[in-house]
Every structure is written in structure tokens, then in C-alpha cells.
C-alpha positions as CSV (number, residue, x, y, z in Angstrom):
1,X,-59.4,-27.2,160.9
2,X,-56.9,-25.1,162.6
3,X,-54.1,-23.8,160.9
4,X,-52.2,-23.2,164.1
5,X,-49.7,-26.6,163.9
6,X,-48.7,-25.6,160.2
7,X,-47.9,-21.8,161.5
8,X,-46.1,-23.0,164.2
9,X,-43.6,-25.6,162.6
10,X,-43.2,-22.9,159.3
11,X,-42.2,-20.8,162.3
12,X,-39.7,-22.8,164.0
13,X,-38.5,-24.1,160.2
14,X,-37.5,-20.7,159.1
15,X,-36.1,-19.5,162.2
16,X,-34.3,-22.9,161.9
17,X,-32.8,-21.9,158.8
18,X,-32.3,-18.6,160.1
19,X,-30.2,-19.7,163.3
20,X,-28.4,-22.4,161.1
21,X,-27.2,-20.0,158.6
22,X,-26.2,-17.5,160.8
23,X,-24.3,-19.4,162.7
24,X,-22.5,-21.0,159.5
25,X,-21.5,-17.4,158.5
26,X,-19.9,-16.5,162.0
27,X,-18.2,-19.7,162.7
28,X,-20.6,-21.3,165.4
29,X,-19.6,-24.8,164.2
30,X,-21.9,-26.9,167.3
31,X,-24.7,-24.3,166.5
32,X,-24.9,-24.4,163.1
33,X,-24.4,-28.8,163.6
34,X,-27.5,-29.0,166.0
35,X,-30.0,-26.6,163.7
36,X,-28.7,-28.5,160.7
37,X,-29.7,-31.8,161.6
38,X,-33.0,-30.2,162.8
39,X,-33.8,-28.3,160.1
40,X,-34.5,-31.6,157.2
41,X,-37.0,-33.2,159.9
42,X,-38.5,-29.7,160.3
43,X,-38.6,-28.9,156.7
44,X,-40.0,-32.3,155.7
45,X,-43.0,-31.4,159.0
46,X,-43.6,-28.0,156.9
47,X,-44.1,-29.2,153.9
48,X,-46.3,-32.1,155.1
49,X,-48.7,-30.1,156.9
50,X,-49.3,-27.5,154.0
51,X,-49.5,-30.3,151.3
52,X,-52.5,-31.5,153.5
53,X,-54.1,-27.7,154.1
54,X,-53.9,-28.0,150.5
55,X,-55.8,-31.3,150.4
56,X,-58.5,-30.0,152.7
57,X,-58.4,-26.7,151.2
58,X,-59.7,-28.2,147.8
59,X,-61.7,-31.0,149.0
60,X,-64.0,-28.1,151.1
61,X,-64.2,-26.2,148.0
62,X,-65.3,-29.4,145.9
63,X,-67.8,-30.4,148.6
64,X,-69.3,-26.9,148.9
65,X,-71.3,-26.4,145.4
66,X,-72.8,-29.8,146.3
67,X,-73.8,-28.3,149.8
68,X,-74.9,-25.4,148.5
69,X,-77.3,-26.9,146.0
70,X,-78.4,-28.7,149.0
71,X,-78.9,-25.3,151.1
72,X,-80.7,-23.8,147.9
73,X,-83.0,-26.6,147.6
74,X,-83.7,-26.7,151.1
75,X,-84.7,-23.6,151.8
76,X,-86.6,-23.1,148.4
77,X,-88.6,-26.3,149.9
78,X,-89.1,-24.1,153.0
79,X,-90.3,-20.9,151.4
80,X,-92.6,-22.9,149.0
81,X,-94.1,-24.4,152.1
82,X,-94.1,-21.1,153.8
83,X,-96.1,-19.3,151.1
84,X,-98.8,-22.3,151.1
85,X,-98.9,-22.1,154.8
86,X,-99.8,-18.3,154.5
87,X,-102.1,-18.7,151.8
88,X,-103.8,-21.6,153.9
89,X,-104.2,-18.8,156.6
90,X,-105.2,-16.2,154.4
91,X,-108.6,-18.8,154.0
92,X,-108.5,-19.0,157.8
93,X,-108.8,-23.6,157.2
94,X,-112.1,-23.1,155.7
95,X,-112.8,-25.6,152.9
96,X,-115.4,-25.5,150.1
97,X,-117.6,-28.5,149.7
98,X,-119.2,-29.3,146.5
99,X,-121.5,-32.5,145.6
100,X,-125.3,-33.0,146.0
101,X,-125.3,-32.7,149.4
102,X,-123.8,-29.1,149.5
103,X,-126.6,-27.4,148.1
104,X,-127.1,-24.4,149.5
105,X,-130.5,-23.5,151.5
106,X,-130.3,-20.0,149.9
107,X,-133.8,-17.9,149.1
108,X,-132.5,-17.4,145.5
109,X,-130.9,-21.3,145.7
110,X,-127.9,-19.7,143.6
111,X,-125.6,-21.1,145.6
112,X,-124.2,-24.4,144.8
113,X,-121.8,-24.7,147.8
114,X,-121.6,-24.8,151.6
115,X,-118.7,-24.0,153.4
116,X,-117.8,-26.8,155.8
117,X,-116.1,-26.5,158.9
């Protein structure tokens, strides 16, 4: 969201009021007519656009635990799956088979498993 539209009408309000009260004090009775009928309309503009920065202001901070707890849980997800990955390559994809027929062909026939491809 850009905060540019509410920094330009607060601008133009308060030198608004500025110009209308200046004018009132040295007896500029068009000038201080004209940016008195202006300044309600942009007064009224002011106040609407920093009601609703306020609005989104507090509805992004309400929203963002609940994305956060996403974030956290995503990328907990991804390290868990990263640290399997790495201990899957630290065993280089070999498995270990067990059952009758992985007994092992070994002189001593100690060994009970066969490592399958």
C-alpha cells in the first residue's frame, strides 16, 4: 500500500488551513472564502484516508502471526526434509535387505544380510 495519497491530501489540508487562516488575520476576505470552503472537503479526505491506513495497518499486523506460523512451519517441514535427504546420502541409497533369502554367502555365514542395490 502506498502512503503517498494520504501524505499528499494531509499536505494540501494543512497548508489549507494555513493559507485560510492567514488570510483571515490580514483581511483577504475572497482568499480566506475559497480555502474555507475547501478546507471541510479536504479535512473530511484526510481523515478518511488515515482511518483506512489504520484499518490496514491492524489487519496486516493480525494477519501476520498467522503467516508467520505458516512460514515457521513451512520451513521446519523443509529442514526436516533436508536433514533426511542428507542422511539418505550419507548411506549413498543403499538399502539393507533382511528375510531368508538375504543370507549372506559369507566363509564364517555370520552375516545375516545382503545389501541390495
Amino acid at each position: 500500500m502506498s502512503h503517498r495519497p494520504l501524505v499528499l491530501v494531509s499536505g494540501l489540508t494543512v497548508g489549507d488551513y494555513l493559507l485560510w487562516n492567514w488570510s483571515l488575520n490580514n483581511g483577504h476576505d475572497v482568499l480566506a472564502l475559497i480555502s474555507g470552503l475547501t478546507l471541510p472537503p479536504l479535512a473530511v479526505g484526510c481523515l478518511w484516508l488515515l482511518a483506512l491506513s489504520l484499518a490496514r495497518l491492524i489487519a496486516y499486523t493480525a494477519r501476520r502471526p498467522a503467516a508467520r506460523s505458516r512460514h515457521v512451519a513451512r520451513s521446519a517441514a523443509l529442514r526436516r526434509r533436508a536433514l533426511e535427504h542428507s542422511e539418505g546420502l550419507g548411506r549413498a541409497g543403499v538399502t539393507v535387505a533382511s528375510g531368508p533369502d538375504a543370507q549372506g554367502s559369507g566363509a564364517d555365514g555370520a552375516s545375516a544380510r545382503k545389501i541390495a542395490a
